[in-house]
C-alpha positions in Angstrom: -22.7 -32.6 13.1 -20.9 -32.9 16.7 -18.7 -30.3 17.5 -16.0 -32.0 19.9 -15.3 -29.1 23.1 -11.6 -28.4 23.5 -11.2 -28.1 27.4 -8.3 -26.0 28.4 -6.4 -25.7 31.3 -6.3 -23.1 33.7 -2.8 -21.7 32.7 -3.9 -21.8 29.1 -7.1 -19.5 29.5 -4.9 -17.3 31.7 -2.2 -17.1 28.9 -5.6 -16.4 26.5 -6.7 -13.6 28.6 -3.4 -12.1 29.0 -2.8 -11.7 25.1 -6.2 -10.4 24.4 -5.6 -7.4 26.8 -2.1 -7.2 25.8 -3.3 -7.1 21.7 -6.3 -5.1 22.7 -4.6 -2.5 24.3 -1.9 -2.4 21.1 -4.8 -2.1 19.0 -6.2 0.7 20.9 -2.7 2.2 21.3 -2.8 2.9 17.1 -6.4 3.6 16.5 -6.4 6.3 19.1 -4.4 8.7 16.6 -6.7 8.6 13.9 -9.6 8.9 16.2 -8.1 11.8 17.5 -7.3 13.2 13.7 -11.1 12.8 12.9 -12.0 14.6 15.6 -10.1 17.2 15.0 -11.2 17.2 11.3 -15.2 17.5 12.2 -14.6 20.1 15.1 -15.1 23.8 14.5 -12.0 25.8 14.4 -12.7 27.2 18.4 -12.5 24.4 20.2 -9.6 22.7 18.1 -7.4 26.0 18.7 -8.1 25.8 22.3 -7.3 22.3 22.2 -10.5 21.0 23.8 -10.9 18.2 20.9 -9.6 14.8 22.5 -11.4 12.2 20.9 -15.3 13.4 20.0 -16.0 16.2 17.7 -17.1 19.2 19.3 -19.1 21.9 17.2 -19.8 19.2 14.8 -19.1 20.8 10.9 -17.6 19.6 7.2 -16.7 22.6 6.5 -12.7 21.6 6.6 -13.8 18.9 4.4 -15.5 21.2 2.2 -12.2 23.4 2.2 -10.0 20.8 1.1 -11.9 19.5 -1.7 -12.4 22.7 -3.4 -8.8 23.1 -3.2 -7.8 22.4 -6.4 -4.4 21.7 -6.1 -5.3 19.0 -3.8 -8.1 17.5 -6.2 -4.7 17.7 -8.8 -2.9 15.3 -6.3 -5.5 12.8 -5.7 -6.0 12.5 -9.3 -2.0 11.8 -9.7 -2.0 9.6 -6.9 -5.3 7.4 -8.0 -3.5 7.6 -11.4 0.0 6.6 -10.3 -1.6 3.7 -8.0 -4.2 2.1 -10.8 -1.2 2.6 -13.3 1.5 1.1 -11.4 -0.5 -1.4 -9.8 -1.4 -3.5 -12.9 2.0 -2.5 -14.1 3.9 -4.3 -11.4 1.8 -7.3 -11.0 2.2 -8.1 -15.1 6.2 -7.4 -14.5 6.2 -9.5 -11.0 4.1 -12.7 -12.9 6.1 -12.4 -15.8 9.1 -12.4 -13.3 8.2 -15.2 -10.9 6.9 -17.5 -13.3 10.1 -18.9 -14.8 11.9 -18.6 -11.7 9.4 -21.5 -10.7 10.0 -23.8 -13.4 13.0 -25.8 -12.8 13.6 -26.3 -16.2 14.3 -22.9 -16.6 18.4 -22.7 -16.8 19.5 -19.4 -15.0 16.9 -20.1 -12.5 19.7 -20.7 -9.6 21.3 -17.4 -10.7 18.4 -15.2 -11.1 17.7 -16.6 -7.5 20.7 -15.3 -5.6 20.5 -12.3 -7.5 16.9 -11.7 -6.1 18.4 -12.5 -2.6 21.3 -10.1 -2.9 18.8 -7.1 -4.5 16.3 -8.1 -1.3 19.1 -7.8 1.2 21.2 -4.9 0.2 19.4 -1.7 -1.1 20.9 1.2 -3.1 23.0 4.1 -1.7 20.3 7.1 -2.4 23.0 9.1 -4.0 23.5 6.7 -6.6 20.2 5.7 -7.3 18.9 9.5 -7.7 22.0 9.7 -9.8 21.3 6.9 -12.1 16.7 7.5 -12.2 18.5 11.3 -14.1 20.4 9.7 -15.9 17.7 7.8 -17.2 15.1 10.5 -17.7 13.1 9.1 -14.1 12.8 13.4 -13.0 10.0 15.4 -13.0 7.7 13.6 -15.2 5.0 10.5 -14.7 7.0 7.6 -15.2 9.6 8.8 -12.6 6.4 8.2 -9.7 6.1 4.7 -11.6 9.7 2.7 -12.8 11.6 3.1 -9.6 8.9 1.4 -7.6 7.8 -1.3 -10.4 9.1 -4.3 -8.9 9.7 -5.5 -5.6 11.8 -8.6 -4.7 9.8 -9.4 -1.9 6.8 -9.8 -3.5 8.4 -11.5 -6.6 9.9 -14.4 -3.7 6.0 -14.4 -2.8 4.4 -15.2 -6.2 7.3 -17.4 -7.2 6.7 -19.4 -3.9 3.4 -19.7 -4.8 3.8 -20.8 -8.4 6.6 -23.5 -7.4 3.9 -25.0 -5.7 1.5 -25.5 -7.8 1.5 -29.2 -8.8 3.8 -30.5 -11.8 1.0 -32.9 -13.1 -1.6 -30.0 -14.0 1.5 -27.8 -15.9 2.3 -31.2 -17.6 -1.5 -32.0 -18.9 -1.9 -28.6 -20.4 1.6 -29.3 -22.1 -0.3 -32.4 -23.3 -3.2 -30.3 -24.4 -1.3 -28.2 -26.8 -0.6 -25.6 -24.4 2.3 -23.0 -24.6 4.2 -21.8 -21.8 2.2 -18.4 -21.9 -1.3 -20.2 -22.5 -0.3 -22.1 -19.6 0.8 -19.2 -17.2 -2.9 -17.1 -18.4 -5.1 -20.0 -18.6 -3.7 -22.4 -15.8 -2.0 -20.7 -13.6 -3.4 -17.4 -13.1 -7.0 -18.5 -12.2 -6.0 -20.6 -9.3 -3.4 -17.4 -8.3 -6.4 -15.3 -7.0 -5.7 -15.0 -3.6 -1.8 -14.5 -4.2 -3.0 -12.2 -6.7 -5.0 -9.9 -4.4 -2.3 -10.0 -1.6 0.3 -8.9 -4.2 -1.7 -6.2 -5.7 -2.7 -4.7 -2.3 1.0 -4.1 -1.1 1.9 -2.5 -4.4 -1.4 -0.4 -4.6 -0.8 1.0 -1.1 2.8 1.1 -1.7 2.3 3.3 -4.5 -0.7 5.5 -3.0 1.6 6.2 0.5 4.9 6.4 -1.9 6.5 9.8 -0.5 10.5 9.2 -0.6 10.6 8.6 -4.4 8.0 11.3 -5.5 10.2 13.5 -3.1 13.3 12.9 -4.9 12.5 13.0 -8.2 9.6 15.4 -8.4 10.1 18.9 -8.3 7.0 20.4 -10.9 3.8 20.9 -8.9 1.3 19.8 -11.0 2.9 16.1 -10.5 2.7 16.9 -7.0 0.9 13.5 -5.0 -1.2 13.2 -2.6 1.9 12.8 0.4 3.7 15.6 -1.4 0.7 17.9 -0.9 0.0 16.8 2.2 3.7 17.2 3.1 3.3 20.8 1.7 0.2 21.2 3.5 1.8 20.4 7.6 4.9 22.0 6.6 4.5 25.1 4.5 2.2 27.9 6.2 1.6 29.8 3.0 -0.1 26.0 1.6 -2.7 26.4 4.6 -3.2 30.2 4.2 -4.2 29.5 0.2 -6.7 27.1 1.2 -7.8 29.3 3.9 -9.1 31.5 1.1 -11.2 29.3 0.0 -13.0 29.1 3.2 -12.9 31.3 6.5 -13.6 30.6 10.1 -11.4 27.2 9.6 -8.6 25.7 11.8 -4.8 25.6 10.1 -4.5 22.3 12.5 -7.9 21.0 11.6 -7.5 21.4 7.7 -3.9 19.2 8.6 -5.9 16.8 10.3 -8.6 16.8 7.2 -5.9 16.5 4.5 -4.7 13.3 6.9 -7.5 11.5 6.6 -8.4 12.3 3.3 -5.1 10.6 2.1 -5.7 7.2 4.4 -9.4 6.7 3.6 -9.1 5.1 0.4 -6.5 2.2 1.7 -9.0 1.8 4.6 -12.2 1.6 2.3 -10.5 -1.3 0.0 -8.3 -3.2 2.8 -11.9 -4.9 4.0 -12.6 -6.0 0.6 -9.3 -8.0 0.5 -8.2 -9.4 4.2 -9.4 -12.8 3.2 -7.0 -13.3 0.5 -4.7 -11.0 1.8 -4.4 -13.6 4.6 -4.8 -16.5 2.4 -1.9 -15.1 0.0 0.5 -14.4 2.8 0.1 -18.2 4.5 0.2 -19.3 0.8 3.4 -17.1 0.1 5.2 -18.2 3.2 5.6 -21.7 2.9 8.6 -22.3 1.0 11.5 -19.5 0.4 
């Protein structure tokens, strides 16, 4: 098969070159943080309270890893947090499907209404004051389902799937209507299979959303055993006497370094499942983005 060679102009390969060092260096401009924070987290304690770590270990060890995992209160908010994000995950994607699916259909008669209401929610948020007010009032404080209901749904991703679904074409909805099929046979056995890469786009925003959630956990959780993983961490950078209890677990560690470690702990798992997903995370979003 012949491959026809695009020939640019000089300008164009100039403007080419210019945005690859201008990305590149934006690129390098965020990574160089958490290269810096895993540093930190491998060095001894010596060189890191001298501040000699810049962006290779130095006195390579684990033992700040080893420190934070045996802290049990920190095993107690990964658990919450893995628990909170599989949970909530599945959670919101049945509610968003559920959701975006008649609000595709144009037979469906408060389509128009349930619309602009979407819009409205999508454009102006809650005062905090109100909505902490009215998640107490409803029994959303200090218990699971408080980490889980006020994030549930998210009109962004709801405009997504239903964009999605509106284009999916009439004639295969109307031959499994022919078939016999019901409107929820339809959605499962029709829809949904071809949804994949929507899906997967969808379900990644709301799993990291929920795994990085700090604001409503902060708000509405006050017990420590429903402490997450941000909460801890939170606790971890800010309160001294959270650093020295894990110190007691281990000595000759860094208070910065065991920061550092509890840092990267928390961000690992988005950056061990993000690769899995980029293809139909990018796939979803083109998808998602073609009509409003």
């Amino acid at each position: 098969m012949n491959k026809t060679k695009i020939r640019r102009s000089l300008p164009d390969r100039i403007f080419n070159a210019f945005n690859l060092i201008v990305l590149g260096l934006i690129g390098l401009i965020a990574v160089l943080p958490y290269i810096n924070m895993l540093a930190v987290s491998l060095s001894s304690s010596g060189p890191v309270d001298s501040g000699m770590v810049s962006f290779l270990p130095i006195e390579l060890t684990f033992e700040n890893y080893k420190t934070v995992f045996l802290d049990k209160s920190i095993l107690k908010s990964i658990g919450v947090s893995a628990l909170m994000t599989v949970v909530g995950t599945a959670l919101s994607l049945l509610l968003t499907v559920m959701f975006a699916y008649p609000l595709s259909r144009e037979e469906f008669k408060l389509r128009k209404f349930c619309n602009i209401m979407i819009l409205i929610v999508f454009i102006f948020n809650a005062p905090i004051i109100p909505w902490y007010l009215t998640m107490r009032a409803y029994g959303l404080y200090d218990n699971f389902w408080a980490l889980i209901v006020p994030s549930v749904l998210s009109t962004y991703n709801i405009i997504i799937v239903r964009s999605f679904f509106t284009e999916v074409s009439p004639a295969l909805i109307d031959a499994a209507k022919v078939d016999g099929c019901g409107e929820m046979r339809t959605l499962m056995q029709i829809i949904l299979p071809i949804s994949k890469a929507v899906m997967a786009t969808v379900g990644l925003m709301y799993g990291v959303g929920y795994w990085n959630s700090y604001t409503t956990p902060l708000y509405l959780i006050n017990e420590r055993s429903l402490y997450t993983l941000q909460l801890r961490i939170k606790s971890i950078v800010l309160d001294s006497n959270a650093i020295e209890s894990m110190n007691l677990v281990s000595t000759g560690t860094s208070t910065q370094a065991l920061k550092m470690t509890a840092i990267i702990v928390a961000a690992v798992p988005v950056l061990c499942v993000y690769p899995f997903l980029q293809k139909h995370f990018v796939k979803g979003m083109t998808i998602g983005s073609v009509k409003g």
